[in-house]
C-alpha positions as CSV (number, residue, x, y, z in Angstrom):
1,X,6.3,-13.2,22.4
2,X,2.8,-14.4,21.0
3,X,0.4,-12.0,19.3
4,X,-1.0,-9.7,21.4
5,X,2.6,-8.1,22.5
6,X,3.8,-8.0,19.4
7,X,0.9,-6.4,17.6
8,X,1.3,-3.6,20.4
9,X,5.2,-3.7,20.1
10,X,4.0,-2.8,16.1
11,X,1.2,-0.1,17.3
12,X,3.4,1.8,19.3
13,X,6.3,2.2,16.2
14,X,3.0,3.1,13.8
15,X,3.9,6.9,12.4
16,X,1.3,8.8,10.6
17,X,3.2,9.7,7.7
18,X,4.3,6.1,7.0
19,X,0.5,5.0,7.4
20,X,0.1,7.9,4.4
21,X,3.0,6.6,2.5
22,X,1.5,2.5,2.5
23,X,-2.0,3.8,1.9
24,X,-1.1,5.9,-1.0
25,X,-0.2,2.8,-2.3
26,X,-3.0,0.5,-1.9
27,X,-2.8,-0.5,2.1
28,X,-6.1,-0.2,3.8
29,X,-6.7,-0.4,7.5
30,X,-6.1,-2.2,9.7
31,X,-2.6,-0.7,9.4
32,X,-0.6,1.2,12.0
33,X,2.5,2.5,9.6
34,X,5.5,0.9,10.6
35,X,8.8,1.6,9.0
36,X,10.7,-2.1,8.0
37,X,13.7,-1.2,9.4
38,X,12.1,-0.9,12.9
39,X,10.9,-4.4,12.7
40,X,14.2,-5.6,12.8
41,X,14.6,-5.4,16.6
42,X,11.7,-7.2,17.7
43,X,12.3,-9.9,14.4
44,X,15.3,-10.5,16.1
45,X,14.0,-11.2,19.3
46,X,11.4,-13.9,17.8
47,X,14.0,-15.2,14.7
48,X,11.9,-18.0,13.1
49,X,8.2,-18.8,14.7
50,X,5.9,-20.1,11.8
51,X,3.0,-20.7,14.0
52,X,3.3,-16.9,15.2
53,X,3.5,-15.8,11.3
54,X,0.5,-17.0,10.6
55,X,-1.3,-15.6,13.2
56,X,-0.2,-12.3,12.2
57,X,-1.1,-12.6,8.7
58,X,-4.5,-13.8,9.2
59,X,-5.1,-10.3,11.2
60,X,-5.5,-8.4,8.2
61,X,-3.2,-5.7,9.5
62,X,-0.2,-4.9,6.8
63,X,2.1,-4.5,9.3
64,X,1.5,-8.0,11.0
65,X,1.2,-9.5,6.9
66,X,4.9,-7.8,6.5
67,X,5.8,-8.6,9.8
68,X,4.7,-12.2,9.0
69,X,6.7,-12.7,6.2
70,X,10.1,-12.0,8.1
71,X,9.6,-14.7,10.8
72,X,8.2,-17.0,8.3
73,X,9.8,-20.4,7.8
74,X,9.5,-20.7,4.2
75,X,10.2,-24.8,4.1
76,X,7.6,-25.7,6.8
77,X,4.8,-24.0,4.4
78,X,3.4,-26.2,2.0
79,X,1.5,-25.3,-1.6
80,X,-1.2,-24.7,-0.1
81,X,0.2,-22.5,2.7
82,X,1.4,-20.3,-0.3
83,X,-2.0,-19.8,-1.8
84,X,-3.4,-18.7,1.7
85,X,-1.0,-16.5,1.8
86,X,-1.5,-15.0,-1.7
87,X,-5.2,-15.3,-1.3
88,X,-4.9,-12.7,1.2
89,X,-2.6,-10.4,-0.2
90,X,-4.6,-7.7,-1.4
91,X,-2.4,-5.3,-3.2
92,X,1.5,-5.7,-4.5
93,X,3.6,-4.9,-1.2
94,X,2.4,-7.7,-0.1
95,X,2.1,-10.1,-3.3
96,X,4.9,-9.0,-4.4
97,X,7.2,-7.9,-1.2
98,X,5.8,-10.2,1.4
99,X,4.7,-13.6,-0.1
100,X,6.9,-13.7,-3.0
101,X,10.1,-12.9,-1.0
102,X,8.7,-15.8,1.5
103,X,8.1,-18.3,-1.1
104,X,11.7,-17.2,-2.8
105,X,13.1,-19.4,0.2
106,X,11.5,-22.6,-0.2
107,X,12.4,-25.5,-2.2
108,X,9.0,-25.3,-4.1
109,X,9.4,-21.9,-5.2
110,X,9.2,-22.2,-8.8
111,X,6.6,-25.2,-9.1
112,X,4.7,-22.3,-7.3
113,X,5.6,-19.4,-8.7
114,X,4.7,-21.2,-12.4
115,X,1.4,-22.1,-11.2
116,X,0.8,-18.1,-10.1
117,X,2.3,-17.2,-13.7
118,X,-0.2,-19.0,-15.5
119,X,-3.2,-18.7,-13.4
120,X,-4.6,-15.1,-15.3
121,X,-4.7,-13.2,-11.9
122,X,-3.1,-9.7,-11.6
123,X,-1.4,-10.6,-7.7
124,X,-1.0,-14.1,-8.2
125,X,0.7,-13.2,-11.7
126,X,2.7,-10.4,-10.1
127,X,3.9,-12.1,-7.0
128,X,5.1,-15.6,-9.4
129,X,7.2,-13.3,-11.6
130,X,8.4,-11.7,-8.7
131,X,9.5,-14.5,-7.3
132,X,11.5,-15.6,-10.4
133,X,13.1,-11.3,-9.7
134,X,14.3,-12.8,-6.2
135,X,15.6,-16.3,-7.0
136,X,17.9,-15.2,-9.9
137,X,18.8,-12.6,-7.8
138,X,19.8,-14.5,-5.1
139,X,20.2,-18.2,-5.9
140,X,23.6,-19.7,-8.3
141,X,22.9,-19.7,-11.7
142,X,22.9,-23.6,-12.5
143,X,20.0,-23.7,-10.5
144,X,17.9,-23.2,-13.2
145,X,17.1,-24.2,-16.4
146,X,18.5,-22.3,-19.0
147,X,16.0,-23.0,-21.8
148,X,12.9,-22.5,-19.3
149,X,14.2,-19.1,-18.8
150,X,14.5,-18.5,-22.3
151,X,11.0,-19.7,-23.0
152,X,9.6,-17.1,-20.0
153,X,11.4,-14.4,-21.7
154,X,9.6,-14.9,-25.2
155,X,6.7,-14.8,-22.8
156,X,7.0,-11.5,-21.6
157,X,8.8,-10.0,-25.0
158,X,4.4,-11.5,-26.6
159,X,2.1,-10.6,-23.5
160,X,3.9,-8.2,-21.3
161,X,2.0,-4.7,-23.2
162,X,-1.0,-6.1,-22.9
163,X,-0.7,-7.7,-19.2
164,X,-2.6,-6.0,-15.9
165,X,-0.6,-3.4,-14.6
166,X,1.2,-4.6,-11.5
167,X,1.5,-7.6,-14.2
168,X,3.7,-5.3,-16.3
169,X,6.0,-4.4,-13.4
170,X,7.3,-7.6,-12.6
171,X,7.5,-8.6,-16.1
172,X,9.9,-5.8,-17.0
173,X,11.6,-6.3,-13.7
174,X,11.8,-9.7,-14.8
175,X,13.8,-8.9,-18.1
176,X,15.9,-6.8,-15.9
177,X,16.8,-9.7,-13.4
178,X,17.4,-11.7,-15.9
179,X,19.6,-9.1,-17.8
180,X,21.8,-8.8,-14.6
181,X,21.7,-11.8,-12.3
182,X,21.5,-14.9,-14.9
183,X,24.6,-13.7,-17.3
184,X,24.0,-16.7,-19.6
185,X,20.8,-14.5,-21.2
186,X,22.3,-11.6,-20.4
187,X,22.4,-11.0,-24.0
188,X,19.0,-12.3,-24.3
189,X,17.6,-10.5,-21.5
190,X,18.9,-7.1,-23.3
191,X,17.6,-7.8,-26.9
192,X,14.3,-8.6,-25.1
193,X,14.5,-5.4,-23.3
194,X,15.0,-3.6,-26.5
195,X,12.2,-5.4,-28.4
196,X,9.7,-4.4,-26.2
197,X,10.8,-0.8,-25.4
198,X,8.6,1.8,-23.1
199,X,5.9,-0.7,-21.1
200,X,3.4,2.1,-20.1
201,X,1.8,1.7,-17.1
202,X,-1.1,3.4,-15.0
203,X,-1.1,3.8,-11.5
204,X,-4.9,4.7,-9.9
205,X,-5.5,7.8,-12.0
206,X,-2.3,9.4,-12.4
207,X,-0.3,9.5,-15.4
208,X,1.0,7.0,-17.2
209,X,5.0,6.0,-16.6
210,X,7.0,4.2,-18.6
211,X,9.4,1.5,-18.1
212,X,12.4,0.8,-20.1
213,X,14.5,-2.4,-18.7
214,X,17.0,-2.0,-21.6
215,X,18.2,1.3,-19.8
216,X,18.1,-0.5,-16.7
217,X,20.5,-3.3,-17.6
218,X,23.3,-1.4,-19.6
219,X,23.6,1.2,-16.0
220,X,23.7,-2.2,-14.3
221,X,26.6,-3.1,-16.3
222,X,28.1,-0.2,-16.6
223,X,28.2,-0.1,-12.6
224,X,30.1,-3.7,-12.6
225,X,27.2,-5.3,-11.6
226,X,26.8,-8.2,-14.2
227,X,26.5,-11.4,-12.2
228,X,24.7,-9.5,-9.2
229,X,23.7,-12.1,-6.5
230,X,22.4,-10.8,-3.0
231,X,23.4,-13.4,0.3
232,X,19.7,-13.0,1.3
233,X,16.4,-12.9,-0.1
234,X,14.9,-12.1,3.1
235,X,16.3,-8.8,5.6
């Protein structure tokens, strides 16, 4: 398939109310409102095509950019691959749910994710802590460095109140991860949690809403769910 037919495979699944639903949100057009689950079909039909991805993401559309991220091949992209990428995400579904998730498959994930951490930009901040959400949620635990982690969570427990707000999020989801998937600072993760308490945060001009990871983690636990690894970062 190249990109004309599947850009009118993803017009014709477009609904109105989903196209609501991503806009209320922070897509803007182009976007036709495609529910994820209805990509799988044609995903399968393409399985891995970098060269296609990238065509899609450099439409613009949020559909393609999502639709890009599942038929990405994560280690064929280089560094600076990655900062295209997050160059052009414009608001956290894709930051966060689309380049993140991609970059959470290649062996250069966390030189890049640090890098995105440390560079002072909402997305790029959001997306490399996100990252770090979907590696310890997916990859074995000796994979990382125990004292880095450590370090990242004294981080979080000094800057996360008065981070940018999609900042905030991954930050606290962060804690969470780290509460849950990485059991050797689970205990860590959960006095963190309970240091920082309530993280307020502001969406557009709605009330605030708070988020409380220590909560988060003990209903983890109590669930059974300590040690929590998923087979795939990726649907």
């Amino acid at each position: 398939m190249n990109l004309e037919m599947v850009m009118q495979e993803l017009e014709a699944l477009g609904k109105e109310r989903t196209k609501k639903i991503y806009q209320s949100n922070g897509a803007h057009e182009p976007l036709f409102g495609v529910a994820t689950g209805q990509m799988k079909p044609i995903a399968k039909k393409i399985k891995i095509n970098q060269s296609l991805a990238e065509q899609l993401y450099a439409t613009g559309n949020y559909d393609a950019m999502y639709f890009a991220g599942i038929i990405a091949d994560p280690q064929s992209m280089t560094e600076a691959d990655f900062e295209r990428w997050i160059d052009g995400a414009y608001f956290y579904m894709l930051s966060d749910y689309v380049v993140a998730v991609t970059l959470a498959e290649a062996d250069i994930a966390q030189e890049v994710a640090d890098k995105w951490i440390a560079s002072g930009e909402e997305l790029k901040m959001s997306a490399g802590w996100s990252c770090y959400c979907w590696l310890l949620g997916n990859r074995p635990d000796d994979e990382f460095s125990e004292t880095k982690l450590a370090h990242m969570l004294e981080i979080v427990k000094n800057t996360i109140h008065d981070s940018p707000e999609r900042t905030k999020y991954a930050m606290n989801n962060f804690i969470y991860t780290v509460g849950v998937s990485y059991v050797p600072l689970h205990e860590a993760a959960l006095e963190t949690a309970k240091i920082v308490g309530p993280v307020e945060v502001q969406k557009d001009k709605k009330k605030s809403s708070f988020l409380l990871a220590s909560e988060r983690i003990q209903k983890a636990v109590s669930k059974g769910e300590l040690g929590f690894k998923r087979k795939h970062v990726r649907c």
